[in-house]
matplotlib code that plots the C-alpha trace (Angstrom):
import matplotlib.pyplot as plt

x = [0.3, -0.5, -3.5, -3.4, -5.7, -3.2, -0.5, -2.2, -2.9, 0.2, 1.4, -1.4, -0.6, 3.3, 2.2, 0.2, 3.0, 6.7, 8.4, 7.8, 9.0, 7.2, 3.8, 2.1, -1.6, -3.6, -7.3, -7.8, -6.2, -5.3, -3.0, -1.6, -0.6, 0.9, 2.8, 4.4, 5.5, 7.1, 9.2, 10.1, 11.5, 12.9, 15.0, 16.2, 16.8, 15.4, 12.3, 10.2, 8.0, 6.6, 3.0, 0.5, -3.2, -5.2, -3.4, -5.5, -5.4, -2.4, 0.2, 2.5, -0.4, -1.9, 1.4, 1.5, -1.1, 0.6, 2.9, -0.1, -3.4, -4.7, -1.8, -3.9, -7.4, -6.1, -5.7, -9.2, -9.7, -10.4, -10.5, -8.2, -7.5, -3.9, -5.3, -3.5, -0.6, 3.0, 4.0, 7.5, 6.2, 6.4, 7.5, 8.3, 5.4, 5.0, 2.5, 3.4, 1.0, 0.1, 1.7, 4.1, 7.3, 9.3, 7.7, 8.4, 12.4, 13.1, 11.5, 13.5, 16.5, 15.5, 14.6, 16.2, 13.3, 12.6, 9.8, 7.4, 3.8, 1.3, -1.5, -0.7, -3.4, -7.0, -8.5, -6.7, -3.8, 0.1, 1.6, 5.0, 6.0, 5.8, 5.6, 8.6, 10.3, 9.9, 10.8, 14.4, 14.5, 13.6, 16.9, 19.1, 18.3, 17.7, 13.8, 11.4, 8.8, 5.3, 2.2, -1.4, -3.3, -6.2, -8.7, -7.4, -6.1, -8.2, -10.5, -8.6, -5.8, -5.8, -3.7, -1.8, -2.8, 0.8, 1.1, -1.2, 2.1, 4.7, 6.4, 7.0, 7.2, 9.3, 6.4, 2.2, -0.4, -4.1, -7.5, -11.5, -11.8, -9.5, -12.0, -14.9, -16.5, -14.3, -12.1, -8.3, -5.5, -2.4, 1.4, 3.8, 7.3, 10.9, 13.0, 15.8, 12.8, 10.4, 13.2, 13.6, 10.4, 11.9, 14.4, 11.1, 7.5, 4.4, 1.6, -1.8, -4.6, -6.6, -3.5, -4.3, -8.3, -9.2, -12.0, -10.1, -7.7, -10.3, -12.8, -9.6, -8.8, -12.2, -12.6, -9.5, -10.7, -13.7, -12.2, -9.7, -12.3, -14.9, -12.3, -13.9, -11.7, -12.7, -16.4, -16.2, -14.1, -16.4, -19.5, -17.9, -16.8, -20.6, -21.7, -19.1, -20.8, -24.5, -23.2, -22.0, -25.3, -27.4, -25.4, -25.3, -29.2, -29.7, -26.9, -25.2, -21.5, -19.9, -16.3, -15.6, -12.7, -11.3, -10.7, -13.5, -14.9, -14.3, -15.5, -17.2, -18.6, -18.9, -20.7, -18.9, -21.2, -20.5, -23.9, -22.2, -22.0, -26.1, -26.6, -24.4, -27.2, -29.6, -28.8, -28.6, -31.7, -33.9, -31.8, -32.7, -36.2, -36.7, -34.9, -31.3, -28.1, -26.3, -24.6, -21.8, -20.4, -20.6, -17.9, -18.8, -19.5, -20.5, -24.3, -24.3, -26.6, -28.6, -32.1, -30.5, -28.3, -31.9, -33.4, -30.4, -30.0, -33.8, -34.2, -30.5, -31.9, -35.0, -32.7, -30.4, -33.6, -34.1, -30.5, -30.8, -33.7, -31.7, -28.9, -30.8, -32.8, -35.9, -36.2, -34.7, -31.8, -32.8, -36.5, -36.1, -33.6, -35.1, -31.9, -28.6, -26.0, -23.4, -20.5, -17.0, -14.6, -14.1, -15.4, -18.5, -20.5, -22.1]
y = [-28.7, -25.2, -23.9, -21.3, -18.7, -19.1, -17.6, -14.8, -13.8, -13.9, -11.9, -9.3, -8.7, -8.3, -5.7, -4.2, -4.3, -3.8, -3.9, -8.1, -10.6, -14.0, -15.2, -17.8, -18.7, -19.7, -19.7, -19.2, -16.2, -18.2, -20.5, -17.4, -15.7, -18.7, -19.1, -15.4, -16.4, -19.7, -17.8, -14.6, -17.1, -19.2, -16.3, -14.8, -18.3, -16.5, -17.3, -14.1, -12.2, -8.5, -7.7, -5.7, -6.5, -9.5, -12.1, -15.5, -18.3, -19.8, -21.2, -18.3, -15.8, -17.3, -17.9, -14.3, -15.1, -17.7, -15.3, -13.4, -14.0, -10.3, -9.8, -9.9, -8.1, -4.9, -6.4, -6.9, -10.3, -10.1, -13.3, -15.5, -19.1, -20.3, -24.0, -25.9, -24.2, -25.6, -23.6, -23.7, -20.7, -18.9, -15.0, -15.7, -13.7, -10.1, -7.4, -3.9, -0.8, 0.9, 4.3, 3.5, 3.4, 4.0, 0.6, -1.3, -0.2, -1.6, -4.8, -4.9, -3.9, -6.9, -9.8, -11.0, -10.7, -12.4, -10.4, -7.5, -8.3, -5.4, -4.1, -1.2, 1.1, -0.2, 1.9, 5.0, 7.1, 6.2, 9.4, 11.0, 8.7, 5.6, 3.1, 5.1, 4.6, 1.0, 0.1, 1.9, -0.4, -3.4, -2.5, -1.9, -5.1, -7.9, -8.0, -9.2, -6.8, -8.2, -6.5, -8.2, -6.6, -9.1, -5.9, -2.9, -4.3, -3.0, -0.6, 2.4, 1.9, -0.3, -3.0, -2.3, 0.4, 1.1, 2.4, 5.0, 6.1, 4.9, 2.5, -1.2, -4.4, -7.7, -9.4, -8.7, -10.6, -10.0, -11.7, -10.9, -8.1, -9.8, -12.7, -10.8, -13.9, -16.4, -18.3, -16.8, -15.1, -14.5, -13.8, -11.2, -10.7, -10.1, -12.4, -12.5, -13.2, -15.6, -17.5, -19.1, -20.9, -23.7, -24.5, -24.8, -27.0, -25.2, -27.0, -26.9, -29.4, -26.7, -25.3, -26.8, -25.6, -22.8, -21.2, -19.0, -17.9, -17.3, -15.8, -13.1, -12.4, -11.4, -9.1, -7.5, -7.3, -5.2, -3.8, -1.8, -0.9, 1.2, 2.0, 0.6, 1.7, 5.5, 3.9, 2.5, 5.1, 8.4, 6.0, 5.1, 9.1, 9.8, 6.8, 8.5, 11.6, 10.7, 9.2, 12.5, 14.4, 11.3, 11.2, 15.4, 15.8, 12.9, 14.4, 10.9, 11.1, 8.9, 8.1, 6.6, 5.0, 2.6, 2.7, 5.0, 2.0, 0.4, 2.5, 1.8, 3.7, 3.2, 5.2, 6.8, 5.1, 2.2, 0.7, 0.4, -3.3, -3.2, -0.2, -2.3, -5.3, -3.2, -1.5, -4.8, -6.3, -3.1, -3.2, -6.8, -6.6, -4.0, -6.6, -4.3, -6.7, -4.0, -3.1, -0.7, -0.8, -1.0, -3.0, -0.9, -2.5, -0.7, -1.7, 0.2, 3.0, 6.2, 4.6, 1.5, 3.7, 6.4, 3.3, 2.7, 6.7, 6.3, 3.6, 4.7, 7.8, 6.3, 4.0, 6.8, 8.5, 5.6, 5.1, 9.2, 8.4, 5.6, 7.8, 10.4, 7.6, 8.2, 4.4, 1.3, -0.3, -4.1, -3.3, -3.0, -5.7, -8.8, -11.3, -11.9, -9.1, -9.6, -10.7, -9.0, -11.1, -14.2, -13.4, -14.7, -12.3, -13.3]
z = [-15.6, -15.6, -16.8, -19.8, -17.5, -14.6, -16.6, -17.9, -14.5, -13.2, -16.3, -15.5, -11.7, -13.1, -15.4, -12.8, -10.4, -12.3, -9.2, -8.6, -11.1, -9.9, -8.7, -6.9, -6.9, -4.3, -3.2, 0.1, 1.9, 4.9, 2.4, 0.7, 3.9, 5.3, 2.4, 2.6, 5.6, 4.8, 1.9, 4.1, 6.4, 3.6, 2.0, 5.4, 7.2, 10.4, 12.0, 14.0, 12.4, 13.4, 12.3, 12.2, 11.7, 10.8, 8.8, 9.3, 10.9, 11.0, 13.2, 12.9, 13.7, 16.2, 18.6, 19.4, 22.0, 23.6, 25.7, 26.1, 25.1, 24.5, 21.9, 18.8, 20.5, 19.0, 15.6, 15.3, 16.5, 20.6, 22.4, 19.9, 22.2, 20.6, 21.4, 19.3, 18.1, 19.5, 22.5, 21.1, 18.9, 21.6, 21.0, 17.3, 16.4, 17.6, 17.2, 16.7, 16.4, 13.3, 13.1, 15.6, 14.1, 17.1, 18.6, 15.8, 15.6, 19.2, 18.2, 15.4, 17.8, 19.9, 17.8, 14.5, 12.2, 9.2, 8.0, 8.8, 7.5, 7.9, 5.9, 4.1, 5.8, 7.6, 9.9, 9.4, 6.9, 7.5, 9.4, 9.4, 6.7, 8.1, 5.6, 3.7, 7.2, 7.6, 3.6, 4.9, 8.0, 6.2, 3.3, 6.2, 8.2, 5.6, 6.4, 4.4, 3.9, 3.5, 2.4, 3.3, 0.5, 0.8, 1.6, 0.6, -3.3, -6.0, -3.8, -4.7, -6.7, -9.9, -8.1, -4.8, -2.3, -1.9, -5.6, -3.7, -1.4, -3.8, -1.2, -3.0, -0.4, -0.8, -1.1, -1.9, -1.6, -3.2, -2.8, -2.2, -5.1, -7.2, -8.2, -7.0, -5.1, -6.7, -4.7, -5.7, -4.1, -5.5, -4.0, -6.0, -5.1, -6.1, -7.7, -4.7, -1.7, -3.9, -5.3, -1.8, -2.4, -4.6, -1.3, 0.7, -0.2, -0.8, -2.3, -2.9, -3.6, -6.1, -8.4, -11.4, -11.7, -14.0, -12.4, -10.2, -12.4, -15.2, -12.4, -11.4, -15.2, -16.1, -12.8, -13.6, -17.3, -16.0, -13.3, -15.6, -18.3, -15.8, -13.4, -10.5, -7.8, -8.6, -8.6, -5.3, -4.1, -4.5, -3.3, -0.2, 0.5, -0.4, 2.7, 4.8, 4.3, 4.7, 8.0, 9.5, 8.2, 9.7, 13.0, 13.4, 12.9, 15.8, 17.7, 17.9, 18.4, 15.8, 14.3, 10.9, 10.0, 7.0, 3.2, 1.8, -0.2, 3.1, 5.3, 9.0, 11.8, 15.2, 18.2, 21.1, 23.8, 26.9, 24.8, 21.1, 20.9, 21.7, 19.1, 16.4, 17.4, 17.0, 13.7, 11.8, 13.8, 12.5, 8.7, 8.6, 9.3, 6.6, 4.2, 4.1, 5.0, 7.1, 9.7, 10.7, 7.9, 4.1, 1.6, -1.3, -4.6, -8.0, -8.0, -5.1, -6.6, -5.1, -5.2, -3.2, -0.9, -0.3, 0.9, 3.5, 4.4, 5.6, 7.5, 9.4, 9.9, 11.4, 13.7, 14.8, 15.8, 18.4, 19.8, 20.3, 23.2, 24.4, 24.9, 26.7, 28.5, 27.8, 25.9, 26.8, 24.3, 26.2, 25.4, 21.6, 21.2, 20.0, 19.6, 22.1, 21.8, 19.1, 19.6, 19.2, 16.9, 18.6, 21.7, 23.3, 25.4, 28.6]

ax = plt.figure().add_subplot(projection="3d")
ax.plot(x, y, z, "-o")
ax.set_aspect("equal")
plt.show()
């Protein structure tokens, strides 16, 4: 039986979103981004899938490092073993670039694709009309195109971050802010793709609690009524900006990148990996959780932030003398090296 608070949800994120029709609920994002991927392949009766980015855990995800293992170490996860997954999956997943359209046409040229599942942006802007681009290849092939809006939904737009670029997917799915801490993710799509899911069998051991569902109603209650995404949105630009004042004044080289209420740096240096060690070891020991990068929330405020604009400014101070040599980086770390993704380093 459905709960009362599951429906209400699933009528919100339709009002939010005119262009879908149905909804299902899960509560992990692994689960819900499996689950795109059984219907995609469902509605198209085809079975490879293009993508872009990190999408879980999965089977489907995964076998794109069987043909080779370094296919997903540009999607964020480096050193990904595909132990365990059927070899048989072999090439029915396959990575394309972000921003490079002209890649992911000849993949679509080659292989009959039952879906393209991307983020909508991460690290960086869609150029030269890309997404608009690939919405027109997806109508003229019969491909099911999948939004992973597990991140980016809610942190700028009320909803979607496509609403931001006005191109709609197939499918969207939505978690993290959504239930802001509460387990809940939800899939939205079109009647003609998500219908397909009554030919397949999706189930879940958790869709008939209420705290999820009542969790994401509430968020999205007090999302709406202080406009949080605009909240988050001019804090993170404000971070982003602190970070090019701090950085200039210690002449560190540094890029940022992501959503603004996203938003990460890293420094241009063959050290990095020790600087981002570093950075949290000295944040930690003056009792800030941080690192290289800040997932802005609204009780994020300027007496909070002041504290973390010092002490950054005091660490970038330090990783100046270590890039002009006159400290040692291994002298002032006190723990092993952190580790990139998945991957151990030795």
């Amino acid at each position: 039986m459905n709960c009362p608070e599951e429906v209400q949800l699933c009528e919100k994120l339709l009002e939010l979103h005119p262009w879908a029709q149905k909804v299902r609920l899960f509560r992990a994002g692994g689960e819900a981004s499996a689950a795109s991927i059984r219907i995609a392949r469902a509605a198209t009766g085809r079975s490879k899938i293009a993508f872009c980015g990190y999408h879980g855990w999965h089977d489907w995800y995964l076998a794109a490092n069987i043909k080779d293992k370094t296919n997903l170490s540009n999607h964020l996860m480096p050193g990904l073993s595909p132990n365990g997954v059927p070899k048989e999956l072999k090439n029915t997943s396959i990575p394309f670039e972000y921003n490079n359209f002209e890649q992911l046409e000849k993949i679509s040229n080659n292989h009959d694709l039952a879906a393209i599942k991307m983020e909508v942006q991460r690290n960086f802007p869609p150029k030269k009309n890309f997404l608009k681009k690939i919405r027109k290849l997806c109508d003229q092939k019969g491909i099911v195109l999948i939004f992973d809006e597990c991140t980016s939904g809610f942190r700028e737009t009320n909803g979607g971050l496509h609403k931001k670029f006005g191109v709609e997917p197939d499918i969207a799915w939505f978690g993290k802010a959504m239930g802001n801490g509460y387990a809940i993710t939800a899939i939205i799509g079109k009647d003609s793709v998500m219908d397909a899911a009554q030919s397949s069998f999706i189930s879940s051991t958790f869709w008939t609690e209420r705290i999820g569902p009542t969790a994401a109603i509430k968020t999205l209650e007090e999302m709406e009524k202080i406009r949080s995404w605009e909240i988050i949105t001019n804090i993170g630009k404000a971070i982003r900006k602190n970070w090019e004042i701090i950085a200039k004044r210690n002449k560190i080289n540094i890029q940022i990148f992501g959503l603004p209420a996203l938003s990460s740096f890293t420094i241009k240096s063959k050290d990095w990996i020790k600087y981002k060690t570093f950075i949290s070891q000295e944040m930690i020991d003056s009792n800030i959780l941080a690192s290289n990068a800040v997932f802005v929330c609204t009780k994020h405020d300027k007496k909070t932030l002041n504290l973390y604009y010092n002490k950054l400014d005091e660490i970038f101070r330090n990783i100046e003398k270590f890039e002009n040599k006159s400290l040692d980086i291994n002298q002032y770390l006190k723990t092993d090296v952190c580790q990139v993704g998945f991957k151990r380093l030795n």
